[in-house]
Each structure stands twice: as C-alpha cells, then as structure tokens.
C-alpha positions as CSV (number, residue, x, y, z in Angstrom):
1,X,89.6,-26.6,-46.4
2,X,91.5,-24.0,-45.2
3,X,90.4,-21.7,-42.4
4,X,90.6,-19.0,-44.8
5,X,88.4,-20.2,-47.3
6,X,85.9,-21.3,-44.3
7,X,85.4,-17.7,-43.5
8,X,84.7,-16.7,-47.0
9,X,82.2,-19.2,-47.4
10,X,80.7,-18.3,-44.1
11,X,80.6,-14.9,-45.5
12,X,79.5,-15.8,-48.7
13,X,76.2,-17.2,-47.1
14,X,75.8,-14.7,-44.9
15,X,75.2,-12.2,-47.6
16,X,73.0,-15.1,-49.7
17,X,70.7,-15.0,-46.7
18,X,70.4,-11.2,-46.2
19,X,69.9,-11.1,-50.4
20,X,67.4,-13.6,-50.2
21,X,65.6,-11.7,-47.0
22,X,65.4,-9.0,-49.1
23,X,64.0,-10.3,-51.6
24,X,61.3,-12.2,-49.8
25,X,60.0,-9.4,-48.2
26,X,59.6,-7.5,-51.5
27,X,58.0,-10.6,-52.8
28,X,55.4,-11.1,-49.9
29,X,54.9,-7.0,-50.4
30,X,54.1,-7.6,-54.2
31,X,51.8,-10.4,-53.0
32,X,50.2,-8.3,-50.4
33,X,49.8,-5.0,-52.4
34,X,48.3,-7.5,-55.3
35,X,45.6,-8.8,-53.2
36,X,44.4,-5.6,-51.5
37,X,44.1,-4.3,-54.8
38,X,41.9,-7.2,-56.0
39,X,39.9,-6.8,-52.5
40,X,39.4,-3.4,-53.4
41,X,38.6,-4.0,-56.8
42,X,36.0,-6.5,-55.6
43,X,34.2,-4.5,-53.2
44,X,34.2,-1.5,-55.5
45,X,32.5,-4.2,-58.2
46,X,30.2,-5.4,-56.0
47,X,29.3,-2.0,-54.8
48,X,28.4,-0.7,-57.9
49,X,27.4,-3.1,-60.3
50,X,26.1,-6.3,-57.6
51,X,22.1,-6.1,-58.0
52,X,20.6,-4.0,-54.4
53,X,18.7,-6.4,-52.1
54,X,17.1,-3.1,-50.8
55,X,13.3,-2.9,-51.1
56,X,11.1,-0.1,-51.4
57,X,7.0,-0.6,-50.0
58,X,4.2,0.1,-52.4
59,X,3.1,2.9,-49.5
60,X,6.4,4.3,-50.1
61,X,6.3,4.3,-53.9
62,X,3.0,5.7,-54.2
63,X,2.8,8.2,-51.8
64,X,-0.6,9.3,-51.4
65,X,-2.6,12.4,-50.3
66,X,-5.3,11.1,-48.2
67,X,-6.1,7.7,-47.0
68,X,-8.7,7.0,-49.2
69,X,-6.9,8.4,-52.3
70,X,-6.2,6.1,-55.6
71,X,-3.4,5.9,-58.2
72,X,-5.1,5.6,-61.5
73,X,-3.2,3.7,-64.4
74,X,-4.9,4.3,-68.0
75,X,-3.8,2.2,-70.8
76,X,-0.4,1.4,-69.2
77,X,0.2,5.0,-68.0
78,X,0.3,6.3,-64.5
79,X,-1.7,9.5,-64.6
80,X,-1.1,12.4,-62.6
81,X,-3.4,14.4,-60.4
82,X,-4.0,17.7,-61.6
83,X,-1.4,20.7,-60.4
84,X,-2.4,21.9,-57.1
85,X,-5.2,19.3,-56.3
86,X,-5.9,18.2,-53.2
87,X,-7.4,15.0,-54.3
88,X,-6.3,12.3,-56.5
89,X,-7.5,11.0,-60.1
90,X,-9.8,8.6,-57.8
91,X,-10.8,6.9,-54.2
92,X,-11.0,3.9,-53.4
93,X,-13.8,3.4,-49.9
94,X,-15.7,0.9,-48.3
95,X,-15.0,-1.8,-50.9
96,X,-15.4,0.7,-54.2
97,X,-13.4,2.5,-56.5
98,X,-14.6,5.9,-57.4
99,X,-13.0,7.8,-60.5
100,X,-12.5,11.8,-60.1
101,X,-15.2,13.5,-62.6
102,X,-12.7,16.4,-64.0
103,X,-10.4,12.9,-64.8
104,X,-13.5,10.7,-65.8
105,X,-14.5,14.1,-68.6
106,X,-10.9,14.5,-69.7
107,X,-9.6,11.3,-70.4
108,X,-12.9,8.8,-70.5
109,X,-16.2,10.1,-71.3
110,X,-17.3,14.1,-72.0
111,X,-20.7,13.2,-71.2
112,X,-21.0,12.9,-67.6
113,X,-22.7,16.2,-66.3
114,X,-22.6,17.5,-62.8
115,X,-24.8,19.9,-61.5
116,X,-23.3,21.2,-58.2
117,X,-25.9,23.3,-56.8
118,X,-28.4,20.9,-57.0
119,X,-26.2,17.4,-56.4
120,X,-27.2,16.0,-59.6
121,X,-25.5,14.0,-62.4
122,X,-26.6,13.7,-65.4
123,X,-25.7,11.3,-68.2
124,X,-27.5,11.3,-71.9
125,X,-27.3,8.0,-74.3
126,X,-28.8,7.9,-77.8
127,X,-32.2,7.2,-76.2
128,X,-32.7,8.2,-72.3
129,X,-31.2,10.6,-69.8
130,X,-29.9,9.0,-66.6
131,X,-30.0,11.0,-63.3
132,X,-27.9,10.2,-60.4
133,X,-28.5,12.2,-57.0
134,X,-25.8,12.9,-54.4
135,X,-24.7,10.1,-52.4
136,X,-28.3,8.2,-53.5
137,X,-27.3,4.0,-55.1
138,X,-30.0,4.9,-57.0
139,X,-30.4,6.0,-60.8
140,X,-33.3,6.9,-62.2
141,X,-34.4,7.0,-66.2
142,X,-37.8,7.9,-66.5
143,X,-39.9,6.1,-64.1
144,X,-37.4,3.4,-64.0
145,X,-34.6,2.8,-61.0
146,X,-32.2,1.0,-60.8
147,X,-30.0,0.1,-57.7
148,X,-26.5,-0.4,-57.2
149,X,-24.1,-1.3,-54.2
150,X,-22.9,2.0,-52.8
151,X,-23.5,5.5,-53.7
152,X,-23.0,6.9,-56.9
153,X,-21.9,10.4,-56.4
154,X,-19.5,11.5,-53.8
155,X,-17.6,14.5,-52.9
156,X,-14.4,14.6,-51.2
157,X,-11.7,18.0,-51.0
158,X,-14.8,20.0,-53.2
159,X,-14.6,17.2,-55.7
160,X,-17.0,14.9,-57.5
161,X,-16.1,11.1,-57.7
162,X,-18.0,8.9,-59.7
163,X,-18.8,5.5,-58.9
164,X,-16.6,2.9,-61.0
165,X,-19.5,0.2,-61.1
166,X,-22.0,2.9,-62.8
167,X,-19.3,4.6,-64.8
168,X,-18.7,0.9,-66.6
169,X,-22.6,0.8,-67.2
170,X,-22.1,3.3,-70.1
171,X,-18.4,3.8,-71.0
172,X,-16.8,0.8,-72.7
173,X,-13.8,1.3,-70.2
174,X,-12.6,-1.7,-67.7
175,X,-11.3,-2.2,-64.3
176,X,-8.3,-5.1,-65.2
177,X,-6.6,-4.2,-61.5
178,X,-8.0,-2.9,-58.3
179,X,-5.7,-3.3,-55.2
180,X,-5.2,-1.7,-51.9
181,X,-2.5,-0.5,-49.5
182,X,-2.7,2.1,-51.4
183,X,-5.4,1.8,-53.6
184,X,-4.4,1.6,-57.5
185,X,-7.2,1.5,-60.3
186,X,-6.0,-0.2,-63.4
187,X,-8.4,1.0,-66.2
188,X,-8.3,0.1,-70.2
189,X,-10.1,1.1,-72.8
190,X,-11.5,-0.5,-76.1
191,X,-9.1,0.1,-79.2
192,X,-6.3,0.4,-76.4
193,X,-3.4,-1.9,-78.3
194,X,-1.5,-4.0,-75.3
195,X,1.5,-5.7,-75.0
196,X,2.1,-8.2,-72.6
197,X,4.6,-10.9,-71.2
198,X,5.2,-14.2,-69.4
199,X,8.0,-13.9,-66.9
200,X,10.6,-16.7,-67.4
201,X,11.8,-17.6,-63.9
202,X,11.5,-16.0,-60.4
203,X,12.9,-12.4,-60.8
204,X,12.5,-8.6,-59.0
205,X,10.7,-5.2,-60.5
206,X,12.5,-2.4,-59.6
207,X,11.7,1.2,-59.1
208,X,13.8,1.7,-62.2
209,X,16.2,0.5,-64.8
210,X,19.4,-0.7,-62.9
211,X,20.7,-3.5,-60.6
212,X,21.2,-0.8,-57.8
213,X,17.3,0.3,-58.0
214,X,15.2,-0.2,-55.4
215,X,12.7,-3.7,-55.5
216,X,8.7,-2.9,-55.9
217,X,7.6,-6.4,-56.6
218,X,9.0,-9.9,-56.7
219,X,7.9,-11.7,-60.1
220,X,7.0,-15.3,-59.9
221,X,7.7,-17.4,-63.2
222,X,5.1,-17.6,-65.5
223,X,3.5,-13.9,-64.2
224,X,2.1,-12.2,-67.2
225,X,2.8,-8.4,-67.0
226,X,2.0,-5.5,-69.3
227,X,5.0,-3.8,-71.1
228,X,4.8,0.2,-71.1
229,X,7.9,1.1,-71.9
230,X,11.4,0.5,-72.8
231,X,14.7,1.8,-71.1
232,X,17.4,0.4,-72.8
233,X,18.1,-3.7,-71.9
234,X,15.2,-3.2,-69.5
235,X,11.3,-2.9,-70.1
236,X,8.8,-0.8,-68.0
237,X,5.8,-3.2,-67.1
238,X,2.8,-3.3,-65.0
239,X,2.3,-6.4,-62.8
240,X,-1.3,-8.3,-62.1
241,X,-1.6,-6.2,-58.8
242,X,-1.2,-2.9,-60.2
243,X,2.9,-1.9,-59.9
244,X,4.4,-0.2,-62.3
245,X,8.9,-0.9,-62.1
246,X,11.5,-2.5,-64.4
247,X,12.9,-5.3,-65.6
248,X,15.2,-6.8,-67.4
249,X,14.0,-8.0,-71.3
250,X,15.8,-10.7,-71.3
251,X,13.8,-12.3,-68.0
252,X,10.5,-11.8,-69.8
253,X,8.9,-14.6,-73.3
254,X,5.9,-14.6,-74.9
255,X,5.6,-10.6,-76.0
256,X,2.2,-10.4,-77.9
257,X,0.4,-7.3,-78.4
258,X,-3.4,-7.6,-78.3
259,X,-6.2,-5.0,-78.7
260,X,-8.7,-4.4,-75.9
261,X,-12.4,-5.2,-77.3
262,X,-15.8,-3.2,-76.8
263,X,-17.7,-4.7,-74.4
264,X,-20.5,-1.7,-74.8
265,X,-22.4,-1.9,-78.6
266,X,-21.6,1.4,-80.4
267,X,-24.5,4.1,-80.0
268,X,-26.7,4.0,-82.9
269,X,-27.9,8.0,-83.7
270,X,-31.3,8.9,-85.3
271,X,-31.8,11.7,-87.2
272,X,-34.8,13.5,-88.8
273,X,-34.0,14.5,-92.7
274,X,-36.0,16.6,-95.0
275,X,-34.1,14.2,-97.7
276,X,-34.0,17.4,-99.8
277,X,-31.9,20.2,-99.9
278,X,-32.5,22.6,-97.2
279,X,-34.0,25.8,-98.1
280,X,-34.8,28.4,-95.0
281,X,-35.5,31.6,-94.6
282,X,-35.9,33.6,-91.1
283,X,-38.4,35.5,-89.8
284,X,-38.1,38.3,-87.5
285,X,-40.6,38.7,-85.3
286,X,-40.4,41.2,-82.6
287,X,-44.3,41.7,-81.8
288,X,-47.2,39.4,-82.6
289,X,-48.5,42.0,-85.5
290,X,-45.2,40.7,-87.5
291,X,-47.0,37.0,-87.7
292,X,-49.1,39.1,-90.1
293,X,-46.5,39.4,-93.0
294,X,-45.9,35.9,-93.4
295,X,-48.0,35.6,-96.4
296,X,-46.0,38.4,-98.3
297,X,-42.6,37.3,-97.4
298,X,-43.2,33.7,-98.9
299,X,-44.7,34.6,-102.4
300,X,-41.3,36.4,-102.7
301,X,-39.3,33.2,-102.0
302,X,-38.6,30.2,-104.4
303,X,-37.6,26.9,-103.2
304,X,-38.4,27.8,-99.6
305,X,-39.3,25.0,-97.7
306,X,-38.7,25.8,-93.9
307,X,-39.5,29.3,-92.4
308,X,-37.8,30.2,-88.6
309,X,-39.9,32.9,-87.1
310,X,-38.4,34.4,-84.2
311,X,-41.0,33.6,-81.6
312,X,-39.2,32.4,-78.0
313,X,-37.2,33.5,-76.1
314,X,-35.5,33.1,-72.3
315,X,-37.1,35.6,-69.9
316,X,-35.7,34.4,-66.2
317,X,-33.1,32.6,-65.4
318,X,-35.7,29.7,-64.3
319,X,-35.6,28.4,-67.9
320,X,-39.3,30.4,-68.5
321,X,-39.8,31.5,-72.3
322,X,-41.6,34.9,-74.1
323,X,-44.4,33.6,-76.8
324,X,-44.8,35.6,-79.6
325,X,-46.2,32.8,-81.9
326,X,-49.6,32.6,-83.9
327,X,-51.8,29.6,-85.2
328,X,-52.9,31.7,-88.3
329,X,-49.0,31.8,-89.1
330,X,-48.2,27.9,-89.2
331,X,-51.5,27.3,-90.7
332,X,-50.7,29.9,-93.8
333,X,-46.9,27.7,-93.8
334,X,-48.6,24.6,-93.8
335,X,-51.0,25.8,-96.7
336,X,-47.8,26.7,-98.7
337,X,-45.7,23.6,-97.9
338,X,-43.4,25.4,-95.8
339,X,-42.3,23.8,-92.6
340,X,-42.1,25.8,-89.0
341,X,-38.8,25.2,-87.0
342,X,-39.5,28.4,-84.5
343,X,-36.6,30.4,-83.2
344,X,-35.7,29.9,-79.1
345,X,-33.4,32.4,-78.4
346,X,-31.4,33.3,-75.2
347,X,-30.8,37.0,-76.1
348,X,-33.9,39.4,-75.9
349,X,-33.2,39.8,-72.1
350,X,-30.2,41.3,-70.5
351,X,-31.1,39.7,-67.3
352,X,-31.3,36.0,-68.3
353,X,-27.9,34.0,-67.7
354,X,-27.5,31.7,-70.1
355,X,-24.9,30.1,-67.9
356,X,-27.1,29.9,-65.1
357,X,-29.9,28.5,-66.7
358,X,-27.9,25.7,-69.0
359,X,-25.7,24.4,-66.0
360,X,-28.7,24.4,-63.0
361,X,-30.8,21.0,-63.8
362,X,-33.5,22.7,-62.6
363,X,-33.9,25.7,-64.9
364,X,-32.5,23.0,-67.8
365,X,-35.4,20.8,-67.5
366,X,-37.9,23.7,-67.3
367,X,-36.8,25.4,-70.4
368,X,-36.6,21.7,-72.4
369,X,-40.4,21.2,-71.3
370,X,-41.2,24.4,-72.1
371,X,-39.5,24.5,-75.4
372,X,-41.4,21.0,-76.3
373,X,-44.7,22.0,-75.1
374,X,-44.6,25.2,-77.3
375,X,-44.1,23.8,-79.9
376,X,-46.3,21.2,-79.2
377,X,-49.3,23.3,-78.7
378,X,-48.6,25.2,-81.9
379,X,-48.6,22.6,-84.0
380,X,-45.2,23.3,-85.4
381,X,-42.6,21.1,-87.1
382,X,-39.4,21.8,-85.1
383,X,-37.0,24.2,-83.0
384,X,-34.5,25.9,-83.8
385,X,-31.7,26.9,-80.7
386,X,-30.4,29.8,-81.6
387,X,-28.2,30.8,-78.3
388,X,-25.1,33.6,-78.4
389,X,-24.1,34.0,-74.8
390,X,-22.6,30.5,-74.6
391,X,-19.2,30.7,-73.5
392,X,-16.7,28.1,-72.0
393,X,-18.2,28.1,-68.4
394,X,-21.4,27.0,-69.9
395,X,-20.3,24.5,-72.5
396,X,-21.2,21.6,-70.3
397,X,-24.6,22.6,-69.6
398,X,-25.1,23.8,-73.2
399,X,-24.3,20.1,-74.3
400,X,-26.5,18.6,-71.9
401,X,-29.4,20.6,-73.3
402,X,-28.8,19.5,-76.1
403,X,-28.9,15.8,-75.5
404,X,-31.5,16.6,-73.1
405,X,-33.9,18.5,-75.6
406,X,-32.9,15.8,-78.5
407,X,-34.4,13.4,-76.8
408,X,-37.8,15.2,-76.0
409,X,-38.3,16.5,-79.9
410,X,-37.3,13.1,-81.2
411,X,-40.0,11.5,-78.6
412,X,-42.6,14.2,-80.3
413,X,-41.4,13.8,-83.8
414,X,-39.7,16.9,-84.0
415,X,-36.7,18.6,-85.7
416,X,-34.5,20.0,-84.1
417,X,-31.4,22.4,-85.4
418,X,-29.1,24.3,-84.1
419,X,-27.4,27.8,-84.8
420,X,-24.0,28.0,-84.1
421,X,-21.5,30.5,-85.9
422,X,-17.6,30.2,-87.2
423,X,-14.5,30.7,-86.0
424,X,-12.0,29.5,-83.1
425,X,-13.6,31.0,-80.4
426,X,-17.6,29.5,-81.2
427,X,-15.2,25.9,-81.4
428,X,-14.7,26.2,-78.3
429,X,-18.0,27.3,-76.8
430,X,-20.0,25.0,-79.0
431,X,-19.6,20.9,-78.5
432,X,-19.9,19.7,-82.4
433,X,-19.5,15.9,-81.1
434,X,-22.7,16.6,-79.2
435,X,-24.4,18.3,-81.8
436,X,-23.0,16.1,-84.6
437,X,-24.2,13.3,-82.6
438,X,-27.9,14.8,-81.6
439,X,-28.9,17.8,-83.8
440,X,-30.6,17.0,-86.9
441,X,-29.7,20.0,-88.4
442,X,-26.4,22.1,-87.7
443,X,-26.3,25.9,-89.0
444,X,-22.6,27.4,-89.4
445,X,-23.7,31.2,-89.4
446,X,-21.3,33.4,-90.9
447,X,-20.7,36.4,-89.4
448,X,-22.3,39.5,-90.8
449,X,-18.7,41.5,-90.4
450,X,-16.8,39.1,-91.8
451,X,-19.4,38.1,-94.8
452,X,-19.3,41.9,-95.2
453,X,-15.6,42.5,-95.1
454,X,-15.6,39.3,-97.6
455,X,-17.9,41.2,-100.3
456,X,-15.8,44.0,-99.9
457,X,-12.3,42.3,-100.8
458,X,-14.2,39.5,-103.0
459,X,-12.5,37.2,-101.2
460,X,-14.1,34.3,-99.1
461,X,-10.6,32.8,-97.4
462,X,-12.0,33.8,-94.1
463,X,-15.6,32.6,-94.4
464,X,-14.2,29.4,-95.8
465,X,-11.7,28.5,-93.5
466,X,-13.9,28.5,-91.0
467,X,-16.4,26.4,-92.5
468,X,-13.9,24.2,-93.0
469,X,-12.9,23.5,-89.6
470,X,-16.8,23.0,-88.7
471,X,-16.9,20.4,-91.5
472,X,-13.9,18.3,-89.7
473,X,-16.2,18.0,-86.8
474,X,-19.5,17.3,-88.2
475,X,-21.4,15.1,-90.9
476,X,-21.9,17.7,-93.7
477,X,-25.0,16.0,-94.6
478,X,-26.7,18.1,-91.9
479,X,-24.4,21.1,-92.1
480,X,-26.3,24.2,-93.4
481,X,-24.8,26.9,-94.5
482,X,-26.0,30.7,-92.6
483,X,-26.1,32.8,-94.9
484,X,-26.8,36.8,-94.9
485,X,-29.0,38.6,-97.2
486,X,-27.6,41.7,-96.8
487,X,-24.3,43.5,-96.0
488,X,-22.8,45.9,-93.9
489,X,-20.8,49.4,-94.8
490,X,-17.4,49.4,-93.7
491,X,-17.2,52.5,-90.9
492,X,-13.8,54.8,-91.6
493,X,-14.1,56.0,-88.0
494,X,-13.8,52.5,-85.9
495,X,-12.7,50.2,-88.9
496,X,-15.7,47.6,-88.6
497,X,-18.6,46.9,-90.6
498,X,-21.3,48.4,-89.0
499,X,-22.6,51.1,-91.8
500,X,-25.7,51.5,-93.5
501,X,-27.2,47.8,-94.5
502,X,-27.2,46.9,-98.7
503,X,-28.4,43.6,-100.0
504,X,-26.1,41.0,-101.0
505,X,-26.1,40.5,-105.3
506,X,-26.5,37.2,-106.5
507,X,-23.0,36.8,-108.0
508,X,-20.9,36.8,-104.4
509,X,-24.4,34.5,-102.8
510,X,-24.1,32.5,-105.9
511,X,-20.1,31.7,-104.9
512,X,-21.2,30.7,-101.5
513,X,-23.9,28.3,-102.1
514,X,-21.4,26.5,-105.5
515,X,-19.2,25.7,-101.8
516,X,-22.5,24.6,-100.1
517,X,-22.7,21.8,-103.0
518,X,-19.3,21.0,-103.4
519,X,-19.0,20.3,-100.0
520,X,-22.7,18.1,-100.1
521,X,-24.0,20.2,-97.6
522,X,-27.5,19.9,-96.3
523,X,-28.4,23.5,-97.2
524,X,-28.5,26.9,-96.5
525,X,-30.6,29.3,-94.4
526,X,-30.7,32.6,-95.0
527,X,-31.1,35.9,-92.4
528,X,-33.8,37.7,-93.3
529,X,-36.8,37.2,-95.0
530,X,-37.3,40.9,-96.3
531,X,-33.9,42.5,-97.0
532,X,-33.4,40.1,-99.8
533,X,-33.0,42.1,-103.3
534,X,-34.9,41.1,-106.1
535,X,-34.2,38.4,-108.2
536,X,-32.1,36.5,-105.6
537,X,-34.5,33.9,-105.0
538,X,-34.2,32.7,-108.7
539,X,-30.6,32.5,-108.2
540,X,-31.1,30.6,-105.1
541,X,-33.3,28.3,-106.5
542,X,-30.8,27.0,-108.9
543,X,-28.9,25.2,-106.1
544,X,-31.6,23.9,-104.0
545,X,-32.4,21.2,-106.6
C-alpha cells in the first residue's frame, strides 16, 4: 500500500472513532436520561399510590375532653356530643360505663326522669316506679332494694350520667364493646339490622378510605367486624374493640346481615274501659253550694254515664289541693248510674307553678297521694287531670305524673283520664306515648275559639286536622272527643271569639260526633252541663249507642 493511501486510511479511522465517540455518548445520555425518568417515575408511584406504614393511636383518633370521657357508638354510628358540651355522650370510671342522661332520653329511652334539686331519678314500668338517689348503688321500688356495683347517678361538668348496668335493667339496649384508652361504649339496640364480616387474611383499618390513610387497627384473619358504611372499593367497619376505620371490600367474606333480638319482654299496658261509648258531661263547680244542682243537670241529660265536677285543684306549689267535693253529690250519681271522674285542675291559683310542682319529686309525690286519697275518701270512680300551664320545660315532669299517678289509681281501681287540647303547640307540651301508654281515657279538647270560628264558617278543616294528628299518636279506642256546648261571638274590635256565649245546635254537634264514630272513638265529653240548648241531648243520644 502506498503511503498515500496509508494516510487516508489513518484518517479515515480517525473520523470512525470521533463518529463513534459521538455517538456513544449520546447513547449512554439516552440511557441515563431513561432511567432517571423511570427513578422518578417510581418514587413519584410509590409516593402516591404505595399503601402509608404511618399509624395513628386510638388517643389520637379519639380525642377526648376529659379523662374520664367516653365515645359512644349506637347502632354502628359514632355519636356526637352535643354543641358546646363540656362532657361527652358518656364516662367510663372505676371499672363502669355511665351513659349521659340528655343522650340516654334522646336516643334510648324517654322515660328516665331526673329531678335535680332533689338528686332523684325516677323511672316508671307498666307496674312500679323505680327511684334511684344521687350517687346511692341502691334502687328502691316500694319497700324493695336492690343493690348494684357502683353508684347509679353521677354528675360530672353539671351533667347527669346514668349507670350502664341499671340503664340495661329496663331498656332492651346492649353493651357489645366496652374498651379503654379512651373509653368507647359500643351500644345496640333490638330491631337494630347488622351487618357483619370475617376478615380474610391479616390486613390494616385506616382512618379512612385510601392506601395513604393513616392505620387505626391491625385486623387479624378471621376478625369479624361490623360494616357501617361504604366508600367506594372500601367499607367503613367497626372492629371487636370498638374502632371505627376502613377497609378494603375485597379483604373482608362472610357479609351477613342479622337483626339484634329483645332481650327485655315487651310492656304489657292495662287499661280500665267503660266497654261502652263514653258519654260525659262537666260540671262546674266553683263553691260547695254548686254540688247542690247536680240532681237538675242530670234529668236534662240522656245517655250520660260519667259526670266531671270541678272539685280540686293545686293551691301551693307543694303539690297541696282545694276540696270542694260533697258525698251527697256522688251518692245522687251513683243513684242515677252515673260515674264520678272529679276534675284536678292546676289553674284556680295564679301562684301555683305547675312547673315547679310536676318536675320537684317532692311536691309530685304529694299531689299523686293527695289526688288518690281524695278520691278515695269520696268514694268516687276516677280522676280526671285537667292541667293548662304545661309547657315544654315541664313536659318531663308532666309525664312522670302521669306514670306516677297511673300506677296509684290502677292499685285503687280507679280511672283515670286525661284533658289535653289540639293543635301543634299542646303536641309538644303533652307526651301522647305516655299517655297512650298509661291514661285510660284521653280527651282531645277542642278549642272554644276555634270550635267557634268553625260554626261560624261551617267548616271543621281546623278542628279536624288536629284531631287527626292526636289520633296518629294514640289508640282511638280511648280517644274522646271535647266537645263545647256552646259558642262564642266573633269580636269586630280584636278579631277573636270572645263575644257573648250561644249554644251550639244539634246539626254542627251532630257533624262532630258522625267523625267521633267514623273514627271508633271512645266518646265524647262535653263542657258544660247547663249551657246545653234544648233538645241536644236527644241528638246526642243517637251516637252514644
């Protein structure tokens, strides 16, 4: 080979070389830049999508006000303390769980009555009255006591906590989870429809749906958990110690869905009956020498088979009673077939507080025994309650005299019924459960405007209406009917029914008592013996058969 040639092949090379430097290095780059991006890529994966190892402590997750404080699940829901509380929905001390009584009324059992003042609680079944004393392990019903492990009623932060162990004596409610550090209260109640599950391997709960939320739990395979909720692939479930968190659907068999049994035997009612139609009439009496027109009144009726004389009423706000009744009068009733409920009324003194007197135990039990020894000591057939200054600060201790006074005239074979009136705000006031479940009798007084305004217009929308809504609440098989015998004149100057007084005529009284027996109501009573005009009672009679 020639020099010459040499030289270009040595040149030739040379420049293969530099290409192929060239290239490499743009090669390695590619390879370089390629696997940063897939570093990247992975770290970015496994930042945001690689389940969290992070853990959050039950103390943590359930913050709690006070030491002693505990969450309280109901029926698979965690339930919130009320706004502004400075306690929780329950305590948990010295070995026993303790349920909030604003918490145990609202979402358990109405029935539990606290009395403040006096540190006493108060609970009524279909046949005694329990009575619990602050912080005593000892309840009382009648002369009987019984004893339990720790006290019974507690206050902590001005609130009342009832003791779990006695709550469960008498409201078909039970504890499935009670654990500590903090304290959570699992509670179910019977008709509550469950579902639970069987965990399929060893898994986490976490705080929410999500690989990246925090761990509450660790799961063991073949844990059975409660499912709550759903949030898209994962399920909301409570575990055996009482944590609420998420997990995955897939990591869970077994779903079944079960209802929660009564332990407690439903509360059998009794209930005095005529087992006739209900025909009464009252009486006004406003001194003694009224007793004296008894005799009169009744040869006007027909079909008349209870008379309510006005007789008692609250004097003091220590439950004391006015008398204004008369042996002559029950013995002229009895002569005539005509039953005596007698009329205990709350209004004839300015000064008495109905409040004060319903929700003080105290006072309550005073006016009961006096109401049952009146009556007693006349002889009489039943009581009628006839209170108007009940209003929604007194509706617990209104209820509890109730119960409290059922008891007593069903112990002495006596009737009692109840006059309530209609419309949203007596709903309110008045507990129809409690008198459903312990009156005998139940009268749903129609107001004398609004039964005056309705024979006005000729229309009974109004008066109706509100019957109705009594009737959803109450067995109309002991609903009686209030019914005026008279009306009022409409007054131009203020627009209310307040004029001079006319009696009713038999065509509009006619319309209400046709509803009285489509509805199988237990009667009517009718305000006052008196006023009536003539020929009414023959009308009357017609639909008392």
């Amino acid at each position: 080979m020639s020099k010459r040639k040499k030289n270009r092949t040595k040149i030739y090379l040379r420049r293969l070389l530099r290409r192929l430097a060239k290239s490499d290095q743009r090669f390695w780059f590619t390879i370089g830049v390629g696997l940063l991006v897939i570093i990247i890529g992975v770290v970015v994966y496994i930042k945001k999508y690689a389940p969290t190892k992070e853990s959050l402590s039950v103390a943590q997750y359930y913050a709690t006000v006070t030491d002693d404080e505990a969450i309280v699940f109901l029926n698979g829901k965690k339930m919130d303390p009320a706004k502004n509380a400075t306690y929780g929905n329950g305590i948990y001390t010295k070995g026993h769980a303790y349920l909030e009584l604003s918490f145990l009324k609202e979402n358990l059992d109405d029935g539990y009555v606290y009395d403040e003042a006096n540190g006493v609680l108060r609970y009524t079944t279909e046949s005694e009255t329990i009575s619990v004393n602050r912080e005593e392990n000892v309840y009382s019903s009648g002369r009987k006591e019984t004893k339990m492990e720790a006290p019974i009623v507690v206050e902590e932060e001005e609130a009342a906590f009832v003791l779990l162990d006695f709550v469960e004596e008498f409201t078909d409610v039970n504890d499935v989870t009670i654990a500590e550090t903090p304290s959570r209260i699992c509670l179910e109640t019977a008709g509550y429809e469950k579902t639970t599950a069987v965990v399929r391997k060893n898994t986490v709960m976490r705080q929410f749906g999500g690989p990246k939320s925090k761990i509450v739990a660790q799961l063991k395979k073949k844990d059975t958990v409660s499912i709550v909720g759903t949030a898209g692939k994962w399920v909301w479930v409570i575990n055996e110690d009482g944590i609420l968190g998420c997990v995955k659907s897939g990591e869970l068999k077994n779903k079944q869905t079960t209802t929660v049994e009564a332990r407690l035997e439903k509360r059998k009612y009794q209930h005095i009956s005529l087992n006739k139609p209900l025909c009464a009439g009252w009486h006004e009496i406003t001194v003694k020498a009224d007793n004296r027109n008894v005799d009169s009144h009744l040869s006007k009726t027909k079909k008349l088979n209870v008379v309510i004389p006005t007789w008692f009423g609250i004097t003091d706000n220590s439950g004391a009673l006015s008398n204004l009744a008369s042996m002559d009068y029950v013995s002229a009733c009895k002569n005539k077939d005509v039953q005596v409920w007698a009329c205990v009324s709350d209004s004839i003194s300015q000064d008495v507080s109905t409040t004060a007197v319903l929700n003080n135990t105290v006072a309550r039990d005073n006016l009961v025994n006096n109401i049952v020894a009146k009556a007693l000591a006349y002889g009489i057939d039943g009581v009628t309650i006839n209170f108007t200054k009940v209003g929604e600060e007194s509706r617990d201790g209104w209820s509890q005299f109730i119960r409290e006074l059922s008891l007593k005239c069903e112990n002495n074979d006596l009737i009692l019924a109840v006059n309530t009136g209609l419309g949203n705000e007596v709903l309110q006031c008045y507990n129809y459960a409690v008198l459903d479940d312990y009156a005998d009798y139940i009268f749903a007084e129609v107001p004398l405007e609004a039964y005056s305004e309705a024979y006005d217009k000729g229309s009974l929308d109004v008066i109706e209406s509100g019957e109705d809504a009594v009737l959803e609440l109450v067995d109309p098989s002991r609903l009686v009917m209030g019914l005026p015998l008279y009306v009022r004149f409409l007054n131009e100057e203020t627009g209310e029914y307040s004029g001079d007084m006319q009696s009713v005529d038999a065509e509009f009284l006619a319309k209400h008592l046709e509803r009285m027996q489509s509805k199988k109501m237990a009667g009517a009573a009718f305000w006052r013996l008196g006023v009536e005009s003539d020929g009414i009672w023959e009308v009357i009679s017609l639909y008392m058969n």
